[in-house]
C-alpha positions in Angstrom: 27.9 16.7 70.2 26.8 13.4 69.6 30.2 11.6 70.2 30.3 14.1 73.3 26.9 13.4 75.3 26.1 10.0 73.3 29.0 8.1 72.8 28.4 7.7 68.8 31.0 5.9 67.2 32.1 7.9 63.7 32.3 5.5 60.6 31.8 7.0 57.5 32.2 11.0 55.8 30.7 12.3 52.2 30.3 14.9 50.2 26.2 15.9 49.7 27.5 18.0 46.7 26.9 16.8 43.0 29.6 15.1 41.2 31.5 17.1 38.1 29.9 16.1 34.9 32.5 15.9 31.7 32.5 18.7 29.4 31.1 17.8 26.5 33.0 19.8 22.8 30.4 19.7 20.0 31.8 20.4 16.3 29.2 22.0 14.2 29.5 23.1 10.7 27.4 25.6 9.3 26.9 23.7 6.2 25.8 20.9 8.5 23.2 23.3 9.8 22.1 24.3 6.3 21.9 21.3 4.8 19.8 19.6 7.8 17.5 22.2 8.8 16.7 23.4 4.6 17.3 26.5 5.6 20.8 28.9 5.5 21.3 30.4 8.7 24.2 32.8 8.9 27.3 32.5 11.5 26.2 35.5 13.7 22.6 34.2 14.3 23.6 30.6 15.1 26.2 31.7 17.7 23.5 33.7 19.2 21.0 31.2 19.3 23.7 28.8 21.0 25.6 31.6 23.3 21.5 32.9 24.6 20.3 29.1 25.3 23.7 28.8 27.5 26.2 27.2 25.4 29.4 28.3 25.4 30.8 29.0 21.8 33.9 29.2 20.4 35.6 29.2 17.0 37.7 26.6 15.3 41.3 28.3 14.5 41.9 26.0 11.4 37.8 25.9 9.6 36.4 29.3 9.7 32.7 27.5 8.9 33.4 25.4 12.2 32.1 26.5 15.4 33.2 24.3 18.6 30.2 24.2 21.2 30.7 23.0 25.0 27.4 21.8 26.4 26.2 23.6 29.9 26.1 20.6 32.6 22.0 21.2 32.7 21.6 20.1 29.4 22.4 16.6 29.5 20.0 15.9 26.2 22.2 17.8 23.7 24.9 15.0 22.7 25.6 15.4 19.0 25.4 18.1 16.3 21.8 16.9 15.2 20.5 18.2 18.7 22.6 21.9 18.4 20.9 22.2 15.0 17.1 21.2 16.6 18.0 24.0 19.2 18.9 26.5 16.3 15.8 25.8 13.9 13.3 26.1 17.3 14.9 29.2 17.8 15.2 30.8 14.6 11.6 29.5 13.6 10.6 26.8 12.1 7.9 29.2 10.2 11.1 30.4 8.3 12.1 26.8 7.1 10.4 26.8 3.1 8.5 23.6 2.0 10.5 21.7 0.0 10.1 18.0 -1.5 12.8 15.6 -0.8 15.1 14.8 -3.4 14.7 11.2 -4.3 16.6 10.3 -7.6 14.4 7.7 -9.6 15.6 4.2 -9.7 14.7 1.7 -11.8 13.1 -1.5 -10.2 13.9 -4.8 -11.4 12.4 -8.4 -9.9 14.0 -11.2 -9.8 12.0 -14.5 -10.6 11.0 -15.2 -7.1 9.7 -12.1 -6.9 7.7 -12.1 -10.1 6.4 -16.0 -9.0 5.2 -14.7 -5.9 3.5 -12.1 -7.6 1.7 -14.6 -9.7 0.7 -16.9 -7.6 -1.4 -13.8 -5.8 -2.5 -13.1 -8.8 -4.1 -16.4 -9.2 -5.5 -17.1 -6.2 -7.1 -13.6 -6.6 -8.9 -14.8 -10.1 -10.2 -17.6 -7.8 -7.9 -20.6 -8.3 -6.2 -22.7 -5.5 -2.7 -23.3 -5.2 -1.3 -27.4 -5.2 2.2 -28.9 -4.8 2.6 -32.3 -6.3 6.0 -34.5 -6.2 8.7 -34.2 -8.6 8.7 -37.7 -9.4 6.0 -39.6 -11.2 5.5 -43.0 -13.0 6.3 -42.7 -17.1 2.9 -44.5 -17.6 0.6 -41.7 -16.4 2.4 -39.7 -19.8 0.8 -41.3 -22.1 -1.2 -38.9 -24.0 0.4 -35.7 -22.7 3.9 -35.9 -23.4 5.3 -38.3 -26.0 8.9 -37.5 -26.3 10.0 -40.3 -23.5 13.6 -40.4 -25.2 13.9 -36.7 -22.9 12.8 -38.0 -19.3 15.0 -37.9 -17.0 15.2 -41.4 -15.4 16.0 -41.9 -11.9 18.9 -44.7 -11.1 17.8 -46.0 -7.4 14.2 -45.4 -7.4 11.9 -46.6 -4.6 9.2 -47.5 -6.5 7.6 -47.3 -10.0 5.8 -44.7 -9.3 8.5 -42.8 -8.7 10.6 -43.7 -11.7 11.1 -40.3 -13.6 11.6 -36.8 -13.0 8.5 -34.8 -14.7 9.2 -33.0 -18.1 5.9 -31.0 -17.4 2.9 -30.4 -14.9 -0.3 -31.9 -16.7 0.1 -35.3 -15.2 -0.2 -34.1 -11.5 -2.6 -31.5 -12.2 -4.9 -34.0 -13.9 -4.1 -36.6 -11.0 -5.4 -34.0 -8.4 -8.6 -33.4 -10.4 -9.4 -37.2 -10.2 -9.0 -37.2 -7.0 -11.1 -33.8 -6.5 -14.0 -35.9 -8.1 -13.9 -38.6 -6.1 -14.3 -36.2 -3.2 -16.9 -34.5 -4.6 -15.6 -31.5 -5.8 -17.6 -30.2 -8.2 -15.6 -26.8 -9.0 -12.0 -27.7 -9.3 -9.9 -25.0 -10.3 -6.3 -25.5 -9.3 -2.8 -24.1 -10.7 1.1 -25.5 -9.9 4.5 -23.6 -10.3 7.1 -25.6 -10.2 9.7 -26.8 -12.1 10.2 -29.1 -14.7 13.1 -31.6 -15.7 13.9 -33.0 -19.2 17.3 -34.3 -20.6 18.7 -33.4 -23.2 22.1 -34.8 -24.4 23.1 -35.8 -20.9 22.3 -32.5 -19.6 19.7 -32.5 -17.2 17.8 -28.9 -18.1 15.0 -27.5 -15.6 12.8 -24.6 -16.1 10.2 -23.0 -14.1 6.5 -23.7 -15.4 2.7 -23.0 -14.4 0.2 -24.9 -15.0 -3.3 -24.9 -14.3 -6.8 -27.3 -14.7 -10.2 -26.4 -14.8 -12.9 -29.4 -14.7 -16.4 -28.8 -13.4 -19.2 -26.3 -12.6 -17.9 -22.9 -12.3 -19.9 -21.4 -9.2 -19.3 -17.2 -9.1 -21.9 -15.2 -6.9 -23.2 -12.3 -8.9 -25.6 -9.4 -8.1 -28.1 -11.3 -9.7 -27.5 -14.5 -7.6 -25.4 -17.4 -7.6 -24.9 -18.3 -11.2 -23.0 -21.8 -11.9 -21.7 -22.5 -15.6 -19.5 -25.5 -16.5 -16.0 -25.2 -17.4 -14.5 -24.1 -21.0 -12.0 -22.5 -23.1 -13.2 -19.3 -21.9 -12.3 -19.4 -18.6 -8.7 -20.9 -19.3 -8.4 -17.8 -21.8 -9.7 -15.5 -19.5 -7.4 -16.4 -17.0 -4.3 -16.4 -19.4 -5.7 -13.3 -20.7 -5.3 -11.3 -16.9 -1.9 -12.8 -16.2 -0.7 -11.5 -19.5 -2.3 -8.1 -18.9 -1.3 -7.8 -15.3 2.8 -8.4 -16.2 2.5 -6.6 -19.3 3.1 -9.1 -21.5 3.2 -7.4 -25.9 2.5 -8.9 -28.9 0.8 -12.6 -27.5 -0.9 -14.2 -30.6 -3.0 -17.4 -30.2 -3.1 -20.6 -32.7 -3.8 -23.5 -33.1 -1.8 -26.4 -32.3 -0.6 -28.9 -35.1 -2.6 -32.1 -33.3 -6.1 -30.0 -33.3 -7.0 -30.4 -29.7 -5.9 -26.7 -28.2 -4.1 -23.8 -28.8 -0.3 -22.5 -28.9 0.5 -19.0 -27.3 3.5 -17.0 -28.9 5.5 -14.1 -28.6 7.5 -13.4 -31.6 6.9 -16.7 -33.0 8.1 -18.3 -29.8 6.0 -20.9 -27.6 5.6 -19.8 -24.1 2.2 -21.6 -23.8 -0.2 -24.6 -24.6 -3.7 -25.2 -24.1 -5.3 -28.3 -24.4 -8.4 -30.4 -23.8 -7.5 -33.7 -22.9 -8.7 -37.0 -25.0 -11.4 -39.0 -23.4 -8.6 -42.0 -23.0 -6.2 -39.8 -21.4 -9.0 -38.6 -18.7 -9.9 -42.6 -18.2 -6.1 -43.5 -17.5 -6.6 -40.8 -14.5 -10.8 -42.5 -13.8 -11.9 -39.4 -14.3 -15.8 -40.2 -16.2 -18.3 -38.0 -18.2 -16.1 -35.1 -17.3 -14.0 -32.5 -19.4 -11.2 -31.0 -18.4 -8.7 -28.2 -19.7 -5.0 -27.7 -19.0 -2.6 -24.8 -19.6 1.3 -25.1 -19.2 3.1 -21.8 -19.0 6.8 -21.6 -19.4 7.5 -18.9 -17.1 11.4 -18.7 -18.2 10.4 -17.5 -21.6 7.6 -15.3 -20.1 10.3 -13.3 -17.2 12.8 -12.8 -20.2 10.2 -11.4 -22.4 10.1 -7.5 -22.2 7.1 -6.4 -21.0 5.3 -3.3 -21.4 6.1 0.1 -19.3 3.6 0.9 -17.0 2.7 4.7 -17.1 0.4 6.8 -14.5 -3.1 7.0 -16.4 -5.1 10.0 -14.1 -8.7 8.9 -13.3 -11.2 10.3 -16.0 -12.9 13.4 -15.1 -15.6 13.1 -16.9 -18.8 10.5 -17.3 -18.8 7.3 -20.2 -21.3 6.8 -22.6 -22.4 3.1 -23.1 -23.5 1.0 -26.5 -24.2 -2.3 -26.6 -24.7 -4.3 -29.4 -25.9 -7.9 -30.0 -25.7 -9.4 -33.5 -25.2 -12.6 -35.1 -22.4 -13.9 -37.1 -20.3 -16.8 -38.3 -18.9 -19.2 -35.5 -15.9 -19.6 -37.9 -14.6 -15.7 -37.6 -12.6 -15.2 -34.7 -14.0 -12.2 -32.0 -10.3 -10.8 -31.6 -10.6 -10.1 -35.5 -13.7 -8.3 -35.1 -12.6 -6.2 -32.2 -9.3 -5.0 -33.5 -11.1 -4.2 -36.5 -14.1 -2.1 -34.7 -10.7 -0.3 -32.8 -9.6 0.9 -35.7 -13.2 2.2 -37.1 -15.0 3.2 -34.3 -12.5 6.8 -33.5 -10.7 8.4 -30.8 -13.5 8.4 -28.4 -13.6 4.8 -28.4 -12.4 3.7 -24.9 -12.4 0.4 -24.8 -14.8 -2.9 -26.2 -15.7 -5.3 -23.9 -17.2 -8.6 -24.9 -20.7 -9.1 -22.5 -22.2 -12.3 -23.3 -21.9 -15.1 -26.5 -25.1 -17.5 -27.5 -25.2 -20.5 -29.2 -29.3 -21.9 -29.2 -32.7 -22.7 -31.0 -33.2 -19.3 -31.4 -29.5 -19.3 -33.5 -28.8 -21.1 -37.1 -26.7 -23.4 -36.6 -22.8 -22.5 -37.1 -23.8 -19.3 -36.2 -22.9 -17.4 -32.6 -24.8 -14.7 -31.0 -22.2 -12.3 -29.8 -23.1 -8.7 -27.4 -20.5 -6.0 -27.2 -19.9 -3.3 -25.0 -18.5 0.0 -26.1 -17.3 2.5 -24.0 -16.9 5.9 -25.6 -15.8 8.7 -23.5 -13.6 12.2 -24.0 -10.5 13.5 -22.0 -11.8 16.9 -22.9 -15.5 17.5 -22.6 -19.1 15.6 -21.7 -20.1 13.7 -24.5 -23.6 13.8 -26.1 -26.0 11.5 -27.8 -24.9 13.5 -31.6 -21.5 12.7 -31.3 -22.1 9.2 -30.1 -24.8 8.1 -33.0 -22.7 8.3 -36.0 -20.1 6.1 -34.4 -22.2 3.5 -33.6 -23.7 3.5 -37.0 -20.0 3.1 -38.4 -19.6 0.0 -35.9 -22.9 -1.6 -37.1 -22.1 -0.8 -40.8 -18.8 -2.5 -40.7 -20.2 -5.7 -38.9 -22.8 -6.0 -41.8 -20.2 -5.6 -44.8 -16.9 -7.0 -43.9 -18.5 -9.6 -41.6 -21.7 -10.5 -42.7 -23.4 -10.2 -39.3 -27.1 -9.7 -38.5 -27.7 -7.1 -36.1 -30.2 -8.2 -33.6 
């Protein structure tokens, strides 16, 4: 009509209908469907699942536990076998599926020494430390005092200046050189800690290790519920903070000694050096101008520490039932070492002991002198049962007894 009475021109016929779609075969196993879904479904139901929601079903000639699915055109969101068995499980009621846990096979987890140096250095800035990097090279001058064995540095042929002479056989020399210029700044709390490595040679081999040290000069500024309290700087802290890094990786069997010079302490495992300690001469702090202060240095050697084996860490369930506290204060010789005492009150105080924890140290007018006022707290508590005052008593009588006769201290 319209070419007849209007004179249209034709240019162009199609089809309004949809195109074909492909078929689409589906192989699905019935173990497949078992071992996806946790659940065994038998051959009859999952072709009737399939054949009811429109697929067409067929079985495979050569695999009896094969069933070959062709996907209806309308259901253009079923493409693989993980859909056919989402579609069975709806179906067949996911109620039916049991709860199961996954099975994960343990595996053991090992670090490698980035790993564990990351971890670390976490560790440390947690305890309140800040992190420094220093350079690699340094001037032999600034060793004088710290490390003597020159006949091991490891000299550098073209160096730019003589600053920049040697490679550095250990971290104490930068560390200290950051404190001085900490001071200068003002600074009063300098707490600061390295790892890097170190370079020494050693019959024209050039060895490196990884080390960590740390420095500690000043007024140690913590805020505690009863205000902000400021103490200087001493052994104490530097042990304390040795004292969690060994904890936290586990560290066994770390005994503390005395160096052969006099002026710290040695750290081994097994009769092996992985740390010193030291408090710097007043001539070695004035080759850095650092004045009226004290400082103290640690130098870990973190090669010896990562091959060490450490402890296994085991689950430990929260206690279910309350502590019972004893504190007790007494005065004894400055000469007997507190680690003594403690492993000793471990062994005499009995099962319920918990743990000991040491709450304050005094030296003053009030003490004789070569004498220390020590307080320590023991926490008893049972697995089992409540504890009460009668069980409690005659343990800490056994504690006090034992400080008076094997270490001559006077209860306070």
């Amino acid at each position: 009509l319209l070419q007849e009475l209007a004179g249209a021109r034709l240019t162009y016929i199609g089809s309004t209908t949809k195109p074909k779609t492909k078929k689409v075969i589906i192989n699905l196993g019935l173990d497949f469907v078992t071992r996806i879904s946790g659940v065994k479904v038998d051959r009859a139901t999952v072709k009737g699942v399939l054949k009811g929601l429109g697929f067409i079903v067929k079985e495979k000639q050569d695999k009896k536990e094969c069933l070959v699915v062709e996907r209806p055109s309308y259901r253009q969101d079923v493409t693989s076998a993980v859909d056919l068995v989402e579609e069975v499980t709806r179906i067949y009621g996911f109620e039916k599926i049991p709860t199961t846990l996954p099975a994960v096979k343990p595996q053991q987890v090992t670090k490698n020494k980035l790993v564990f140096i990351s971890e670390l250095k976490n560790l440390l800035v947690g305890l309140g430390l800040q992190e420094v990097i220093t350079y690699s090279l340094i001037s032999p001058d600034i060793l004088n005092g710290i490390f003597d064995s020159k006949e091991r540095l490891a000299s550098i042929n073209n160096f730019l200046n003589k600053e920049q002479k040697v490679l550095r056989p250990t971290l104490l020399p930068s560390l200290l050189d950051c404190v001085s210029h900490n001071i200068k700044q003002k600074n009063e709390c300098i707490a600061i800690f390295e790892v890097a490595k170190t370079f020494q040679q050693k019959l024209d081999v050039l060895k490196e290790k990884w080390c960590l040290g740390i420095a500690l000069c000043g007024t140690d500024a913590r805020l505690t519920t009863q205000g902000l309290l400021k103490e200087e700087f001493g052994w104490l802290h530097l042990k304390g903070i040795l004292e969690a890094i060994f904890e936290r990786i586990g560290l066994l069997n770390v005994n503390w000694e005395m160096n052969p010079v006099g002026n710290g302490f040695q750290i081994k495992v097994k009769e092996e050096v992985i740390a010193n300690i030291l408090k710097p001469a007043v001539e070695t702090l004035n080759n850095f101008d650092i004045k009226n202060k004290e400082a103290f240095l640690a130098e870990v050697d973190l090669d010896k520490v990562f091959s060490l084996p450490k402890k296994e860490k085991r689950f430990v369930p929260l206690p279910k039932y309350p502590a019972i506290v004893r504190d007790i204060s007494f005065v004894v010789n400055e000469g007997i070492l507190i680690k003594d005492i403690i492993d000793r009150l471990r062994q005499e105080a009995g099962g319920l002991l918990e743990d000991i924890k040491v709450l304050d140290f005094y030296r003053g007018r009030q003490i004789p002198e070569g004498f220390i006022s020590i307080t320590l707290s023991f926490i008893f508590r049972s697995s089992e049962r409540t504890l009460n005052e009668e069980e409690i008593n005659p343990l800490q009588a056994r504690v006090c007894q034992v400080l008076e006769q094997s270490f001559q201290a006077r209860l306070r």
